[in-house]
FITOR-932040 format. One line per 5 residues: their letters; for each residue x, y, z of N, C-alpha, C, CB. Coordinates in Angstrom, 2 decimals, padded with zeros to 5 digits. Glycine has a CB too. Layout:
BEGIN
A = X Y Z X Y Z X Y Z X Y Z ~ ...
This chain:
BEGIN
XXXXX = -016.63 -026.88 016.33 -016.92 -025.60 016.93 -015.76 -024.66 016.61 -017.14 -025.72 018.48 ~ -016.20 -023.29 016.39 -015.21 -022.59 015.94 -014.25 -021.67 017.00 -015.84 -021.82 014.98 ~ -013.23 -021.40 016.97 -012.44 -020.77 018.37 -013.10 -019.52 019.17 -010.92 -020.18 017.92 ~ -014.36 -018.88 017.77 -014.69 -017.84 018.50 -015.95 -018.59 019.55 -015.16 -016.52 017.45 ~ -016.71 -019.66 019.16 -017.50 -020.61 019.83 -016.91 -021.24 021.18 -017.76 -021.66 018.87
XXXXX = -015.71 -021.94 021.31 -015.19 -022.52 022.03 -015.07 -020.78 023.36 -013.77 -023.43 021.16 ~ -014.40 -019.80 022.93 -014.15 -019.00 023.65 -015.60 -018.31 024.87 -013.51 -018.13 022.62 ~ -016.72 -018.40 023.78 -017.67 -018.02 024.11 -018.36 -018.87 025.24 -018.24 -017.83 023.08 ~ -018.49 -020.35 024.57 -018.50 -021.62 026.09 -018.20 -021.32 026.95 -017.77 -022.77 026.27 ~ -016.57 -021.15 027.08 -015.77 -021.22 028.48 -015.57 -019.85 028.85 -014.30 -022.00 028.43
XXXXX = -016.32 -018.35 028.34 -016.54 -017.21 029.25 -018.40 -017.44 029.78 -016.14 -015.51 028.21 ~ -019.17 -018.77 029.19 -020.35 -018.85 029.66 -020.42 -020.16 030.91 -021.30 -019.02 028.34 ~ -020.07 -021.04 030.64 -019.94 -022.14 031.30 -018.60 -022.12 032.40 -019.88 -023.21 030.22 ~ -017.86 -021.74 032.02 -016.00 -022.56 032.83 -016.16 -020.56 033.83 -013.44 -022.94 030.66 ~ -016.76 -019.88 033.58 -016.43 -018.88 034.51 -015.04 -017.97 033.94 -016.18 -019.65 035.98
XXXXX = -014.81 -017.45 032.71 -013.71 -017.00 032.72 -014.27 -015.29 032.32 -012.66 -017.92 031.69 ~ -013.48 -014.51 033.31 -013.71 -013.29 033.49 -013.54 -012.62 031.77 -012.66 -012.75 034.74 ~ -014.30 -011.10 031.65 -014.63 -010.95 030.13 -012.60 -010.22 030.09 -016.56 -009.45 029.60 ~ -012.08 -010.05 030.98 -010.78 -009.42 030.33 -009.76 -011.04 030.29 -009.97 -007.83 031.57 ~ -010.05 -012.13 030.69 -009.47 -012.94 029.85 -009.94 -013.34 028.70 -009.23 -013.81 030.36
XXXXX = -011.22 -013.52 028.71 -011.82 -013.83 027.06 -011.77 -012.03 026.12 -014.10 -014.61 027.26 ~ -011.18 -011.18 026.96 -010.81 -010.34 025.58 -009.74 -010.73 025.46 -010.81 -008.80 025.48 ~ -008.64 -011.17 026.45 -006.99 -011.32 026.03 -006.98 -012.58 025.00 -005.85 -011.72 027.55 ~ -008.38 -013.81 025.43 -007.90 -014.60 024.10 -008.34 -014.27 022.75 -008.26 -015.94 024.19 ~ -008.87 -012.99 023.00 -009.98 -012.96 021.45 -008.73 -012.04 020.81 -012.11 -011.91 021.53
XXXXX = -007.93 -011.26 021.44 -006.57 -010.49 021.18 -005.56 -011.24 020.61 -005.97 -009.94 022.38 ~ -005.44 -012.17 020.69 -004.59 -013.32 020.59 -004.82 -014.00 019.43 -004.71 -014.21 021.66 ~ -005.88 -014.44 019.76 -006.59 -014.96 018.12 -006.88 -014.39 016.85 -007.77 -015.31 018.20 ~ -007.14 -012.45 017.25 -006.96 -011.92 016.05 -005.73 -011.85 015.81 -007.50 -010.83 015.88 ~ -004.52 -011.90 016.57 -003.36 -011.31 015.80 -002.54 -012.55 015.57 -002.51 -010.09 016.61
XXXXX = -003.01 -013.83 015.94 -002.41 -015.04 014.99 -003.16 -015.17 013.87 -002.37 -016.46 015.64 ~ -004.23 -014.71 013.42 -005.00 -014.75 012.04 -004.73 -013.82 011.51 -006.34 -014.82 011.94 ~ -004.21 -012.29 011.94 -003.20 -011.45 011.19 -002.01 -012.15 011.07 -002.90 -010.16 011.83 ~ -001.26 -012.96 011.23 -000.08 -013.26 010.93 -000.26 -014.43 009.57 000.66 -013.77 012.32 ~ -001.32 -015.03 010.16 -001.33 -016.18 008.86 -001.64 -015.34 007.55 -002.67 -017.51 009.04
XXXXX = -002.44 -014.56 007.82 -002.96 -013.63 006.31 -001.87 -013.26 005.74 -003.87 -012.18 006.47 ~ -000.62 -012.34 006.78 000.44 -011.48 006.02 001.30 -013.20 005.82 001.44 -009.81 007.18 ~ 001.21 -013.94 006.18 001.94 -014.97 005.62 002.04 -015.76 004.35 001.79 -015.62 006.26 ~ 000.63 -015.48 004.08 -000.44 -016.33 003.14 -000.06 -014.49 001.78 -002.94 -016.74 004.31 ~ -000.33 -013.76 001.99 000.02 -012.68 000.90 001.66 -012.73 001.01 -000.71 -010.96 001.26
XXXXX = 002.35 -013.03 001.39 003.62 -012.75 001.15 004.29 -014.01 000.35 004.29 -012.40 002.48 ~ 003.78 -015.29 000.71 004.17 -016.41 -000.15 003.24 -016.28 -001.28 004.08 -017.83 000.55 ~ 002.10 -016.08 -001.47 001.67 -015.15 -003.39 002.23 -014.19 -003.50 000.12 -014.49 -003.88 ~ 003.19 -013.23 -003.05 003.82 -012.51 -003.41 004.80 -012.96 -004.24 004.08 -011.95 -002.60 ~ 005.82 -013.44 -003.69 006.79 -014.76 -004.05 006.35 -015.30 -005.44 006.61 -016.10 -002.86
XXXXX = 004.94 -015.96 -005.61 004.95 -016.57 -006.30 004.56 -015.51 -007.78 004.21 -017.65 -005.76 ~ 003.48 -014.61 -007.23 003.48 -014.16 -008.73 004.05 -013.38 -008.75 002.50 -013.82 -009.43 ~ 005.65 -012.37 -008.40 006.24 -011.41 -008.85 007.46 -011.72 -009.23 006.21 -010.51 -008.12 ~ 007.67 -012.74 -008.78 009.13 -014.00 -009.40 009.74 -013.57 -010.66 008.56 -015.79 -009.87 ~ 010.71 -013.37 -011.05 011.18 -012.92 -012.31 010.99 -014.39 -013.52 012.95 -012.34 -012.01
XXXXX = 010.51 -014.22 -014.73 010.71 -015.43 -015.25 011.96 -015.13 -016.35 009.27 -016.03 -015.87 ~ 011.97 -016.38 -017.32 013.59 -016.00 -017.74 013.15 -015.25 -019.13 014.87 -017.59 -018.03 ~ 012.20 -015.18 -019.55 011.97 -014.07 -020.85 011.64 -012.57 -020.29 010.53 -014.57 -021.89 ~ 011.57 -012.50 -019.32 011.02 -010.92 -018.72 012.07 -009.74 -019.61 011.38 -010.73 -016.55 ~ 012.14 -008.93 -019.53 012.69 -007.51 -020.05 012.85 -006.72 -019.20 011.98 -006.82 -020.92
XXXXX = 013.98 -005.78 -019.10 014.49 -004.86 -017.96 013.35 -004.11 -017.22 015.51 -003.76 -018.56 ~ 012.24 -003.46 -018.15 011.22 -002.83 -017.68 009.99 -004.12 -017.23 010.77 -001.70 -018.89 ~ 009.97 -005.07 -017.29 008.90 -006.37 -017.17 009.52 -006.37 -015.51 009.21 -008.18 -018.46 ~ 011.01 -006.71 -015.29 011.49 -006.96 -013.93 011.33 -005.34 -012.92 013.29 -007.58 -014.12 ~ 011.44 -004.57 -013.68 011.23 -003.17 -012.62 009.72 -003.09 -012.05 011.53 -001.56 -013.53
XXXXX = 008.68 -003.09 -013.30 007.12 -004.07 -012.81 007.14 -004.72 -011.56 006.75 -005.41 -013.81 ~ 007.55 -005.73 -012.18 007.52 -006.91 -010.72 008.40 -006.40 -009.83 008.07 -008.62 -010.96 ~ 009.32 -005.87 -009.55 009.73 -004.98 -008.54 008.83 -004.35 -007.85 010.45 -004.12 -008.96 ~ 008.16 -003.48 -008.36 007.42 -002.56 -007.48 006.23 -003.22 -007.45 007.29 -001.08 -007.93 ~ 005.67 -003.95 -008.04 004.39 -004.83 -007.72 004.90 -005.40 -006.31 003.99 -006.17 -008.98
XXXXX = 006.34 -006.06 -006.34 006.55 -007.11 -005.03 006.82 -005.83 -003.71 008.29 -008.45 -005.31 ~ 007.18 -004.85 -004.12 007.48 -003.89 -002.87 006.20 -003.31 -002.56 008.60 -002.66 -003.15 ~ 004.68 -003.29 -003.50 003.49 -002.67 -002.80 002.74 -003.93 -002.11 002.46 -001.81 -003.92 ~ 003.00 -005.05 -002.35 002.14 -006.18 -001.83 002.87 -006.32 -000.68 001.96 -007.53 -002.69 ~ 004.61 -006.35 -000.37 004.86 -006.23 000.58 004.50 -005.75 001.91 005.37 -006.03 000.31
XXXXX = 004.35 -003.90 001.63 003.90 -003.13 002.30 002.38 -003.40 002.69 004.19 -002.06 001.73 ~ 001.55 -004.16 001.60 000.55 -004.68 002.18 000.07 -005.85 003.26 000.16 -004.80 001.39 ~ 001.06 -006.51 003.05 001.15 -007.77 004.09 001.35 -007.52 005.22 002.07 -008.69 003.91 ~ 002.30 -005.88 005.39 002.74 -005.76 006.40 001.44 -004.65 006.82 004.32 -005.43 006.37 ~ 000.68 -003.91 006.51 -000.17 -003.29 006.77 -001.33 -004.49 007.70 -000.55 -002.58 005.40
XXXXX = -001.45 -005.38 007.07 -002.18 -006.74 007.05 -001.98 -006.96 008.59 -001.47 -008.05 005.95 ~ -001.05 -007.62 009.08 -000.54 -007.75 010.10 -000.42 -006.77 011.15 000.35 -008.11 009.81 ~ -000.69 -005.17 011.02 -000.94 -004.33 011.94 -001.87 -004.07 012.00 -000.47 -003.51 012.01 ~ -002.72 -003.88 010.32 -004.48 -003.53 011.40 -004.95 -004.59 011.92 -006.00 -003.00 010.55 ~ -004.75 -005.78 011.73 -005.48 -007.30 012.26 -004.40 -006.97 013.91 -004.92 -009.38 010.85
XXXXX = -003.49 -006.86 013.95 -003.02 -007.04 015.37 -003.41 -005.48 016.19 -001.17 -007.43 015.34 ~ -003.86 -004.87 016.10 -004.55 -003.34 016.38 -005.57 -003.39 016.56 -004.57 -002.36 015.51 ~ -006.85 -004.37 016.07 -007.71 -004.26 015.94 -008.35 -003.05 014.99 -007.90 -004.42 016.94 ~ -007.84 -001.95 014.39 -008.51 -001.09 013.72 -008.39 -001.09 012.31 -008.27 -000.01 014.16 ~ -009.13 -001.96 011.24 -008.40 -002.12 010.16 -008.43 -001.14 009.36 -008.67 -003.09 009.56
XXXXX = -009.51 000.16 009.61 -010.22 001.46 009.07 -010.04 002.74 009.82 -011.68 001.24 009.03 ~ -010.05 003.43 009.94 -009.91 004.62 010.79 -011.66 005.39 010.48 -008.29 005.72 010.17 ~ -012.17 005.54 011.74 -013.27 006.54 011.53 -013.52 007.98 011.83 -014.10 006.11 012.01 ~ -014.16 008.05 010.98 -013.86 009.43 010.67 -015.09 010.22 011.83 -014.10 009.76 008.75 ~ -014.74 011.76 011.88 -015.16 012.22 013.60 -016.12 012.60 013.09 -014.37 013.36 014.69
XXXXX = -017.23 012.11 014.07 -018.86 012.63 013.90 -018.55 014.00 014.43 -020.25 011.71 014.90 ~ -019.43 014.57 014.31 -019.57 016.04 014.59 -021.12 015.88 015.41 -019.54 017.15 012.97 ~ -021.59 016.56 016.55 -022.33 015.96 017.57 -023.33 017.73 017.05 -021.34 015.47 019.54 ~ -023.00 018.38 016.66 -024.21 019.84 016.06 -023.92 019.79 014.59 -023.79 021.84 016.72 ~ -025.34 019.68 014.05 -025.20 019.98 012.50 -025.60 021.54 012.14 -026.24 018.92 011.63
XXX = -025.34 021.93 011.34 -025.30 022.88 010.70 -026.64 023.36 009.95 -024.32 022.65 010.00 ~ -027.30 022.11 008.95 -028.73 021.83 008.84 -029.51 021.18 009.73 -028.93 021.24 007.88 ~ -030.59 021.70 010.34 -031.24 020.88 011.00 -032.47 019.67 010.18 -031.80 021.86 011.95
């Protein structure tokens, strides 16, 4: 059974109020944001690694390849712990064409 299964049981069966089964579902997304930015940051590591034939401009590459995946891992880890991985954009409630 999967954690979101198990959670769902014990807010149906065991009686657990819906603001503790949101605090564990809070919990669970932002330890699966952590494994992700964990999991991109050790392939980071691995494919931006300097090897020993590279060239001054080959290592500035992998430089900035390893500083945008960075920033991604770390993006990774805030929309998964935020819950908002997208931002939406504002309906407008009167149109213009009917």
């Amino acid at each position: 059974m999967s954690a979101y299964g198990r959670i769902y049981a014990r807010l149906i069966h065991a009686g657990m109020t819906p603001a503790e089964v949101a605090a564990e579902l809070a919990e669970l997304r932002q330890e699966i944001g952590v494994e992700l930015s964990a999991g991109l940051r050790e392939h980071t590591r691995e494919v931006c690694r300097y090897l020993p034939g590279d060239t001054q401009g080959r290592r500035r590459l992998r430089a900035r390849q390893f500083g945008a995946m960075q920033k991604a891992a770390d993006w990774v880890a805030l929309a998964v712990a935020t819950g908002r991985l997208t931002t939406t954009p504002h309906q407008r409630n009167n149109r213009s064409n009917p």
